[in-house]
MDTraj code that builds the backbone (N, CA, C; nanometers):
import mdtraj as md
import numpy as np

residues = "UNK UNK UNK UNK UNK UNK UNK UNK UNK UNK UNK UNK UNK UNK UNK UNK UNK UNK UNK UNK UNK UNK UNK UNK UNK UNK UNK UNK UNK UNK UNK UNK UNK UNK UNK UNK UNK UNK UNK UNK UNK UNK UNK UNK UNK UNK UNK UNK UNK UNK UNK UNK UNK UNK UNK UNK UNK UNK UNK UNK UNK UNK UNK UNK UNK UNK UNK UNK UNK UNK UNK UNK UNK UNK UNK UNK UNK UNK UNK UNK UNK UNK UNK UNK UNK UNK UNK UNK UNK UNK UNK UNK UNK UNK UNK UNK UNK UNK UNK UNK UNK UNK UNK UNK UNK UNK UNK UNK UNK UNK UNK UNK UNK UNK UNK UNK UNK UNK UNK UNK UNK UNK UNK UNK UNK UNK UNK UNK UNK UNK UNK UNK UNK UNK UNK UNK UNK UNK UNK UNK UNK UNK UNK UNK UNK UNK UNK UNK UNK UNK UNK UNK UNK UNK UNK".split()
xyz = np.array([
    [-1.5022, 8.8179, 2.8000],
    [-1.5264, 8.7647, 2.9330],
    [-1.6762, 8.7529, 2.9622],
    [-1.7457, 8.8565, 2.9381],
    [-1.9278, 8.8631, 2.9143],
    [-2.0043, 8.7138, 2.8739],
    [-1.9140, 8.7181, 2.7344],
    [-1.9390, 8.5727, 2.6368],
    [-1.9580, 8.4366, 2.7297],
    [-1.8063, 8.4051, 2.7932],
    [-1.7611, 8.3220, 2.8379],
    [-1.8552, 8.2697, 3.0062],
    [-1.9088, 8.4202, 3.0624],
    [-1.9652, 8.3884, 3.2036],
    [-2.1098, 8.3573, 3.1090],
    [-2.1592, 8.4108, 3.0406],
    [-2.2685, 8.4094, 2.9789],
    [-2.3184, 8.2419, 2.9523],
    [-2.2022, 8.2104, 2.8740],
    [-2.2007, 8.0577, 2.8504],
    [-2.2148, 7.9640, 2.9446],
    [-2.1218, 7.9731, 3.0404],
    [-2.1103, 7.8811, 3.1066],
    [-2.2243, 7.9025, 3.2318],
    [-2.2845, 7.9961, 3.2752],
    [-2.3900, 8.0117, 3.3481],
    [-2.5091, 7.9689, 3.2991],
    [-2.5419, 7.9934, 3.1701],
    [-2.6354, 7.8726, 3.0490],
    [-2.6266, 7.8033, 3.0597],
    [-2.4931, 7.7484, 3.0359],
    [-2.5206, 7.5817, 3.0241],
    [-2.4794, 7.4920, 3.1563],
    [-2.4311, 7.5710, 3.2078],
    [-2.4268, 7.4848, 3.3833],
    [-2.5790, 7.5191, 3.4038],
    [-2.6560, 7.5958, 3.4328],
    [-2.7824, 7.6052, 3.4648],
    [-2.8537, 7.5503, 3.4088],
    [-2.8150, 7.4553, 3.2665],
    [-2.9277, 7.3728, 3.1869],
    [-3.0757, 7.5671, 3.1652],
    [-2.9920, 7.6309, 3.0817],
    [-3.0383, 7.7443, 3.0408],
    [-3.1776, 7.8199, 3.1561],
    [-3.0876, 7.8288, 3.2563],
    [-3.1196, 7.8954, 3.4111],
    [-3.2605, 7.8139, 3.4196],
    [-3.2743, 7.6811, 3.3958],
    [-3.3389, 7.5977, 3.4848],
    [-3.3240, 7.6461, 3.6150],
    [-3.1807, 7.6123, 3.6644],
    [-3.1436, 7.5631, 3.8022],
    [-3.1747, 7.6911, 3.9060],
    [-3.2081, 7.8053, 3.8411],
    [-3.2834, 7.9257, 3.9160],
    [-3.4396, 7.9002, 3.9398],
    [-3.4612, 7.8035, 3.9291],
    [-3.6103, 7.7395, 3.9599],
    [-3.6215, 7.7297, 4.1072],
    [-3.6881, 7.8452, 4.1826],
    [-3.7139, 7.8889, 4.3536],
    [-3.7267, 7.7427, 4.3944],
    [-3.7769, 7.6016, 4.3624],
    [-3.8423, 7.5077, 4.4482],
    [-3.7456, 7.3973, 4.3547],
    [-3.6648, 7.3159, 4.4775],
    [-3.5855, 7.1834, 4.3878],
    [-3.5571, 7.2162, 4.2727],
    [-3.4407, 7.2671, 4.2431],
    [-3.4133, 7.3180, 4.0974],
    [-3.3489, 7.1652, 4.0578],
    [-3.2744, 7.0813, 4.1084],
    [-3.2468, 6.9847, 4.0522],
    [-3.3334, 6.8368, 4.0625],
    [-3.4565, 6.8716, 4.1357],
    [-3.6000, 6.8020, 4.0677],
    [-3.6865, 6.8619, 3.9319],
    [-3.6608, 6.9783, 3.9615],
    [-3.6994, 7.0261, 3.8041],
    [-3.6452, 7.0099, 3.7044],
    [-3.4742, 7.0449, 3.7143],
    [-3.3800, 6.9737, 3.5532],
    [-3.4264, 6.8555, 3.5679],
    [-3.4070, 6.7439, 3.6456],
    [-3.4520, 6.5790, 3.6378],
    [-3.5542, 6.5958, 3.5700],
    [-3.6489, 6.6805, 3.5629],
    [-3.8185, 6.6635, 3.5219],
    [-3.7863, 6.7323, 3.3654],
    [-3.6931, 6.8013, 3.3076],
    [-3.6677, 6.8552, 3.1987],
    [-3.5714, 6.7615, 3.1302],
    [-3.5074, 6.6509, 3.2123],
    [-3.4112, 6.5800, 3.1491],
    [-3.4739, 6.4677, 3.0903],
    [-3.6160, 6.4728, 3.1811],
    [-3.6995, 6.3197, 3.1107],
    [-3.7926, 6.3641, 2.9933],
    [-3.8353, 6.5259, 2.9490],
    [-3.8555, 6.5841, 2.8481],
    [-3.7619, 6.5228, 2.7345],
    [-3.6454, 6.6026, 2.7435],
    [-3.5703, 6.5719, 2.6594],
    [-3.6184, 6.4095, 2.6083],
    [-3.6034, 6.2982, 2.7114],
    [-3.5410, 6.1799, 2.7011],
    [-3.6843, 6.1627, 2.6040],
    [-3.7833, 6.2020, 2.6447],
    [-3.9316, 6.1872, 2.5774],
    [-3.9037, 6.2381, 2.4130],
    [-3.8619, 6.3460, 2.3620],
    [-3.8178, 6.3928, 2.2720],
    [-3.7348, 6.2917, 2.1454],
    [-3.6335, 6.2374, 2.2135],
    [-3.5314, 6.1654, 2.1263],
    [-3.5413, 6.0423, 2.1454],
    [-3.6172, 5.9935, 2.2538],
    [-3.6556, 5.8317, 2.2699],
    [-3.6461, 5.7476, 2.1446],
    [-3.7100, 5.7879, 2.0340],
    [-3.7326, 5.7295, 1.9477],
    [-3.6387, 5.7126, 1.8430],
    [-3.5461, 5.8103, 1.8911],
    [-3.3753, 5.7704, 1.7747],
    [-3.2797, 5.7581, 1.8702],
    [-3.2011, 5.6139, 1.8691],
    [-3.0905, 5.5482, 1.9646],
    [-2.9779, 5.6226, 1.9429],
    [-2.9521, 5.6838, 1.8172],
    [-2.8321, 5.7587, 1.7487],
    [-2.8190, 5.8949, 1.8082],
    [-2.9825, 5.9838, 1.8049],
    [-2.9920, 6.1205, 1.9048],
    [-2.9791, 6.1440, 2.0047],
    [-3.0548, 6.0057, 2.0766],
    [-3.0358, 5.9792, 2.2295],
    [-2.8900, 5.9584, 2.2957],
    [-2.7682, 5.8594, 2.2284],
    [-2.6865, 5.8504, 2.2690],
    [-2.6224, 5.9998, 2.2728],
    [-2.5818, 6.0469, 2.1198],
    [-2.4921, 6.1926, 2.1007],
    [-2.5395, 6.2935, 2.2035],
    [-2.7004, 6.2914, 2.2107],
    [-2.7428, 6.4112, 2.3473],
    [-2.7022, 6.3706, 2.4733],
    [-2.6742, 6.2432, 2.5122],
    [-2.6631, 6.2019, 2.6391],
    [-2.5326, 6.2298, 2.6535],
    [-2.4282, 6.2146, 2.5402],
    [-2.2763, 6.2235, 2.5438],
    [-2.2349, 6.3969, 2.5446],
    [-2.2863, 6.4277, 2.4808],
    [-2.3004, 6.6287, 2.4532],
    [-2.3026, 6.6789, 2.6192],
    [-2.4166, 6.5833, 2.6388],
    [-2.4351, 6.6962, 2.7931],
    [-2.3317, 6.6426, 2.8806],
    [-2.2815, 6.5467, 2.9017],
    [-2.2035, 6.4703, 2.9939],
    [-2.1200, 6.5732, 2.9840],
    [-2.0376, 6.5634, 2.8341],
    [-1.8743, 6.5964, 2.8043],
    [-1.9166, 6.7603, 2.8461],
    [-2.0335, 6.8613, 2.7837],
    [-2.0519, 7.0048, 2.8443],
    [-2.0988, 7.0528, 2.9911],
    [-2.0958, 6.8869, 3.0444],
    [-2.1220, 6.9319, 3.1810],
    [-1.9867, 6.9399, 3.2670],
    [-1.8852, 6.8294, 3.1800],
    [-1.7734, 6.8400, 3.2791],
    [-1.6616, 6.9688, 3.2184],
    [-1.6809, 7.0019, 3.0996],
    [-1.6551, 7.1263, 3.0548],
    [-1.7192, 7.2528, 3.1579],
    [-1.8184, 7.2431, 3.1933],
    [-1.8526, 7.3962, 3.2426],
    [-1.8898, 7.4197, 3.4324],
    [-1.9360, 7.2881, 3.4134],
    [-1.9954, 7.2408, 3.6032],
    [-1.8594, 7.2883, 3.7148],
    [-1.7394, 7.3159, 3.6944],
    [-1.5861, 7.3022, 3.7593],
    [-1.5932, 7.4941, 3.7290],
    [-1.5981, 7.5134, 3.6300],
    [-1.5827, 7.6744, 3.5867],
    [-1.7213, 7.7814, 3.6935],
    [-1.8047, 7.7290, 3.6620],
    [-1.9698, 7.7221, 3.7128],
    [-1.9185, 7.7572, 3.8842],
    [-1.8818, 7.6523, 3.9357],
    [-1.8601, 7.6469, 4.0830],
    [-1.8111, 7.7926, 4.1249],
    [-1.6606, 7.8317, 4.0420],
    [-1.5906, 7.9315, 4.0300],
    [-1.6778, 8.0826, 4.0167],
    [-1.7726, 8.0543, 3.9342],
    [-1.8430, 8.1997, 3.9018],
    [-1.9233, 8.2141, 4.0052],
    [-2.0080, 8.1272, 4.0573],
    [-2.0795, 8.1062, 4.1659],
    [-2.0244, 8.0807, 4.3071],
    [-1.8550, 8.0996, 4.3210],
    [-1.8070, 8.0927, 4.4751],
    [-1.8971, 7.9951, 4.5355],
    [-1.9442, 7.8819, 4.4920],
    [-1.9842, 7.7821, 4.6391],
    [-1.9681, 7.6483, 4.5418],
    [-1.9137, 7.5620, 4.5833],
    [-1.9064, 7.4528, 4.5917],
    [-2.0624, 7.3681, 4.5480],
    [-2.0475, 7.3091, 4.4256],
    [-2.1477, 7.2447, 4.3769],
    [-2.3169, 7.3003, 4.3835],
    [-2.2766, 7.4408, 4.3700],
    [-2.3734, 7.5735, 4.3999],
    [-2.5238, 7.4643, 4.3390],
    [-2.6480, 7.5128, 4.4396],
    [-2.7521, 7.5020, 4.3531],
    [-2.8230, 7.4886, 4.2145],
    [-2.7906, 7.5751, 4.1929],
    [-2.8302, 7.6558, 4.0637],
    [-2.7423, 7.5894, 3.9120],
    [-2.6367, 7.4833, 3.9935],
    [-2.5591, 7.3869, 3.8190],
    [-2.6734, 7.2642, 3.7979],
    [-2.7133, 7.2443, 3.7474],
    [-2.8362, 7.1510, 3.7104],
    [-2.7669, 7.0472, 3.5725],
    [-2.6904, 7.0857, 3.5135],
    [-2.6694, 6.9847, 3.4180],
    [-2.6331, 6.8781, 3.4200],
    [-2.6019, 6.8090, 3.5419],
    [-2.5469, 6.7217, 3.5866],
    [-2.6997, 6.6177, 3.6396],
    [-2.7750, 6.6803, 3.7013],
    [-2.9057, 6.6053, 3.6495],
    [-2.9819, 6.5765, 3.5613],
    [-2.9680, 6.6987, 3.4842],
    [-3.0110, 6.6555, 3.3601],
    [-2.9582, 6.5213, 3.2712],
    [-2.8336, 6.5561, 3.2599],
    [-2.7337, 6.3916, 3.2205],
    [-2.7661, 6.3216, 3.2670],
    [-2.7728, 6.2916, 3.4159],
    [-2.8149, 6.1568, 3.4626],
    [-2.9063, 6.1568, 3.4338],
    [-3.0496, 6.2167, 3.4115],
    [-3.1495, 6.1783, 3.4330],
    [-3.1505, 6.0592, 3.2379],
    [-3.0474, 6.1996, 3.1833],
    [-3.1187, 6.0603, 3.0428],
    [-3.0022, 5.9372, 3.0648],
    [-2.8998, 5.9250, 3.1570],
    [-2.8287, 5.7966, 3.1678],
    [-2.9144, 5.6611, 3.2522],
    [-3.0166, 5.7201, 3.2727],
    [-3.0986, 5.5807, 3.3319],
    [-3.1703, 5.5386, 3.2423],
    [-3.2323, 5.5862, 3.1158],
    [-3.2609, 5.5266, 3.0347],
    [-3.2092, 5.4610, 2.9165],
    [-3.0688, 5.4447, 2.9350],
    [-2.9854, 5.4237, 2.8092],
    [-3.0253, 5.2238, 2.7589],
    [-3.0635, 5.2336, 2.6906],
    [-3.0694, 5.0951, 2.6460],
    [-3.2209, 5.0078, 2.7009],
    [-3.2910, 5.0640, 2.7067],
    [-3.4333, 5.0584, 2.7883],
    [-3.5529, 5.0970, 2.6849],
    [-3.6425, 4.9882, 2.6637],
    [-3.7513, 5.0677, 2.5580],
    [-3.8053, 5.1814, 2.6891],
    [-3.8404, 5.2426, 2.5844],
    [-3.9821, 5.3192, 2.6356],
    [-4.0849, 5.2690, 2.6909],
    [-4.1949, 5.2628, 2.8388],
    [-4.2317, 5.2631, 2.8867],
    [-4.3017, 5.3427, 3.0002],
    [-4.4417, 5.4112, 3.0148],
    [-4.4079, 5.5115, 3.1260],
    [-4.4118, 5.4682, 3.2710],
    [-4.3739, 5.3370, 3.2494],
    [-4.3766, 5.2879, 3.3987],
    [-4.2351, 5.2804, 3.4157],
    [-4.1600, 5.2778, 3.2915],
    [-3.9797, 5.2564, 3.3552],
    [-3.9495, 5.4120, 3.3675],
    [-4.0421, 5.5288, 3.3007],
    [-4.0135, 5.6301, 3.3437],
    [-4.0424, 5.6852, 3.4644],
    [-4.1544, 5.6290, 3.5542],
    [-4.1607, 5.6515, 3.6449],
    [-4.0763, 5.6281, 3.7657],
    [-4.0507, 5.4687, 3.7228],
    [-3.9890, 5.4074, 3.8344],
    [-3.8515, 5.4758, 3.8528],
    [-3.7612, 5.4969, 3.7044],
    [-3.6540, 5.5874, 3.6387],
    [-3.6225, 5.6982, 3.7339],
    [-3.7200, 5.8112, 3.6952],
    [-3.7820, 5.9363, 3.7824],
    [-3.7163, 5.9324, 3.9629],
    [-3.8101, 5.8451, 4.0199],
    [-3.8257, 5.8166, 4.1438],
    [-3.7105, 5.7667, 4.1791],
    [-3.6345, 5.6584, 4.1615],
    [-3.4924, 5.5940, 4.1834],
    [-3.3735, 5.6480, 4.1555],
    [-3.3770, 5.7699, 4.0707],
    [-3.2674, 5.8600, 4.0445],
    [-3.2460, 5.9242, 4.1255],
    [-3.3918, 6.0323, 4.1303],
    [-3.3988, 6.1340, 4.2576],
    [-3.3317, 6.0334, 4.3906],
    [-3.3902, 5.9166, 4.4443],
    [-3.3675, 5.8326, 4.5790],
    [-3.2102, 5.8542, 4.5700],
    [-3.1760, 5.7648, 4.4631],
    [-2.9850, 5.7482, 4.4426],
    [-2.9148, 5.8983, 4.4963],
    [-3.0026, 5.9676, 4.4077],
    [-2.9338, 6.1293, 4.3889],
    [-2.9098, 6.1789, 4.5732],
    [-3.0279, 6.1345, 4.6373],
    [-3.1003, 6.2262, 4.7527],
    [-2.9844, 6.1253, 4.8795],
    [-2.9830, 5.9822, 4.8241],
    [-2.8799, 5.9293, 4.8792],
    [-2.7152, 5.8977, 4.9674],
    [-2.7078, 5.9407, 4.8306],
    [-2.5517, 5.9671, 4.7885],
    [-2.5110, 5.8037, 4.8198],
    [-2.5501, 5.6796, 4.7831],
    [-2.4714, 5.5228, 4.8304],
    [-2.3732, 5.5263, 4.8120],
    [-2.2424, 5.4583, 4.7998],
    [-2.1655, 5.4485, 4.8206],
    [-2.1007, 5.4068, 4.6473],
    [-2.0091, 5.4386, 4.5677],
    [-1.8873, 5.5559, 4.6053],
    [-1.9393, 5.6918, 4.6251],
    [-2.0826, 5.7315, 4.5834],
    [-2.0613, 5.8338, 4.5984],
    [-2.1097, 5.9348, 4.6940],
    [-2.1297, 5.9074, 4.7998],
    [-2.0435, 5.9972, 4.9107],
    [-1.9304, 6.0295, 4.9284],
    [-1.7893, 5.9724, 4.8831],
    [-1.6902, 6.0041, 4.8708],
    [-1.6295, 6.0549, 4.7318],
    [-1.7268, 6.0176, 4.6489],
    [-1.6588, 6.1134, 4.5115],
    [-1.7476, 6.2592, 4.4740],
    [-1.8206, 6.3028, 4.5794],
    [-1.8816, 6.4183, 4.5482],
    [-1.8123, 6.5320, 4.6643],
    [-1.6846, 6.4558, 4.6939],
    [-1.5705, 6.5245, 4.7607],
    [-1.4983, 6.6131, 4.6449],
    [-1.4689, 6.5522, 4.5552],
    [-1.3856, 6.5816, 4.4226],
    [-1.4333, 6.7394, 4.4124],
    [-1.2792, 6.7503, 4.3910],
    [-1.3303, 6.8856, 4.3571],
    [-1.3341, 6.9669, 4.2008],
    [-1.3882, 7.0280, 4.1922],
    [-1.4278, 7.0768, 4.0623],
    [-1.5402, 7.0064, 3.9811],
    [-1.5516, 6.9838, 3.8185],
    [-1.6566, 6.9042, 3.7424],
    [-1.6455, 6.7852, 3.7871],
    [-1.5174, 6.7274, 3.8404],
    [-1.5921, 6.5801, 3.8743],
    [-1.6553, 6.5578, 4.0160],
    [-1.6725, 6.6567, 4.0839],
    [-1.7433, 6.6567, 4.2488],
    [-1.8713, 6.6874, 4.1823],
    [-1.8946, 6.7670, 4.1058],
    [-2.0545, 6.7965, 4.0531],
    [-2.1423, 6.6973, 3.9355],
    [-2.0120, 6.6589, 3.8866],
    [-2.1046, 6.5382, 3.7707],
    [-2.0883, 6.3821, 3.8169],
    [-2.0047, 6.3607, 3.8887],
    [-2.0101, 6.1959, 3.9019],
    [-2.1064, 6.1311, 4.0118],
    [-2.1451, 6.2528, 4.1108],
    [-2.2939, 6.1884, 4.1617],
    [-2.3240, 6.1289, 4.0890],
    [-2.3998, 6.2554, 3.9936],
    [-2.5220, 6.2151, 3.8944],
    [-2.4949, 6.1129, 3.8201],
    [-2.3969, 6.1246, 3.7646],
    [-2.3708, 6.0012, 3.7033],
    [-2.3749, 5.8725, 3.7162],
    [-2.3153, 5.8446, 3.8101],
    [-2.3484, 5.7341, 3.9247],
    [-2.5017, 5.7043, 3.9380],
    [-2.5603, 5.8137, 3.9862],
    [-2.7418, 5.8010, 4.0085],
    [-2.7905, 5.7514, 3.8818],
    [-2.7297, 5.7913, 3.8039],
    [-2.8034, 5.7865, 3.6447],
    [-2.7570, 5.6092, 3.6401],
    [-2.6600, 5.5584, 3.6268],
    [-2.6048, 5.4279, 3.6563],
    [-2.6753, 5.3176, 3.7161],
    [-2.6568, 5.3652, 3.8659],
    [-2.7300, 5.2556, 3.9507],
    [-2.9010, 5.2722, 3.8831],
    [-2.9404, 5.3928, 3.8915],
    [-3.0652, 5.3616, 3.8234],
    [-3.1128, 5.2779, 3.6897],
    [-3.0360, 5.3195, 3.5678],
    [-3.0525, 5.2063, 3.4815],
    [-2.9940, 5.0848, 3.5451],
    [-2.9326, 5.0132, 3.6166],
    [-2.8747, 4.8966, 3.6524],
    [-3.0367, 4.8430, 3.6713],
    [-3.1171, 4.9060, 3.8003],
    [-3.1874, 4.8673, 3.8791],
    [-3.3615, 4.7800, 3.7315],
    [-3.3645, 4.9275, 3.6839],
    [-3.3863, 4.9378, 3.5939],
    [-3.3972, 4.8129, 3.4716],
    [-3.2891, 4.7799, 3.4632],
    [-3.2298, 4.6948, 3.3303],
    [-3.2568, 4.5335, 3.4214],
    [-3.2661, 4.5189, 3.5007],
    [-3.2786, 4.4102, 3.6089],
    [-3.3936, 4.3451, 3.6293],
    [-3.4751, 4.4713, 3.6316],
    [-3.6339, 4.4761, 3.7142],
    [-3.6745, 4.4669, 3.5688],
    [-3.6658, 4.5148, 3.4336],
    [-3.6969, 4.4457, 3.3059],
    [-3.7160, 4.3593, 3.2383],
    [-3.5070, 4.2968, 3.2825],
    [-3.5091, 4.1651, 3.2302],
    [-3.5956, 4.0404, 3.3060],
    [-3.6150, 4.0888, 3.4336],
    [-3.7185, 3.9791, 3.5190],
    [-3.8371, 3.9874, 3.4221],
    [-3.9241, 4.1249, 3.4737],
    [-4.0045, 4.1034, 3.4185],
    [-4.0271, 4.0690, 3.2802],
    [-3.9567, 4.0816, 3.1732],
    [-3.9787, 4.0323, 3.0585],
    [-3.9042, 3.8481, 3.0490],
    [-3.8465, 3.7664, 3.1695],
    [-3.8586, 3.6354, 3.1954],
    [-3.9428, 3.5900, 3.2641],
    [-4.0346, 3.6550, 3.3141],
    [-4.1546, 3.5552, 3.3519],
    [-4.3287, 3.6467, 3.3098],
    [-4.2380, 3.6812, 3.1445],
    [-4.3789, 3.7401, 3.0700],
    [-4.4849, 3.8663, 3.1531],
    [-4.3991, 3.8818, 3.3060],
    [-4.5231, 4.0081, 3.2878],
    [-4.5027, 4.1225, 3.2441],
])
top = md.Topology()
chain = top.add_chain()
for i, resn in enumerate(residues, 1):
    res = top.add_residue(resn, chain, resSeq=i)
    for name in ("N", "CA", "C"):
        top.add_atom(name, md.element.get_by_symbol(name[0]), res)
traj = md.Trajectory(xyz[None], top)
């Protein structure tokens, strides 16, 4: 039982990130674009890490809630972390799409647009991961848009 709270308090906390006193889930976002900095450069690493954390976030984020008695408690961060590398999926590298990335996630995140104000009702892993997910989404959309412009009229 030790094992099991052990685990899942790790890895819902994105390894007690989310105990970070100030915006703990501006700080995983800021550790999720580490990562994304890390594996940028292999499409094969980037996808499997982006898929790893998703599938161990909805594995542990629902259990997480439970150990922590509150409802989409502070302190689960992995769910930003995921999104944060789902806005870059299919996007060169740039540190201006990371910025913009950065900034439009957090907005989406800080948001909640529409579905998700109503799917961060859900209860369990999918009330805690499909925000983000979503954020991570609309952000590459915005993202993938504001690219393809700019790379059709060359700037």
């Amino acid at each position: 039982m030790r094992v099991y709270r052990f685990f899942v308090k790790a890895a819902s906390t994105f390894f007690y990130a989310g105990y970070f006193p100030f915006v703990p889930g501006t700080f995983a976002s800021v550790i999720g674009l580490a990562l994304y900095y890390l594996v940028k450069g292999n499409a094969l690493i980037y996808g499997l890490l982006t898929l790893f954390l998703l599938i161990l976030g909805f594995i542990v984020a629902g259990r997480a809630e439970k150990l922590f008695n509150k409802k989409d408690a502070r302190y689960i961060v992995i769910d930003e972390v995921s999104g944060m590398l789902l806005c870059f999926l299919f996007l060169p590298y740039d540190i201006k799409w990371v910025i913009a990335g950065f900034f439009l996630f957090r907005l989406f995140d800080a948001l909640k647009p529409y579905p998700v104000n109503s799917i961060q009702d859900l209860k369990g892993s999918p009330g805690v991961m499909c925000d983000d997910i979503i954020a991570g989404f609309y952000t590459n959309i915005v993202l993938q848009i504001v690219f393809r412009l700019a790379s059709f009229t060359g700037s």
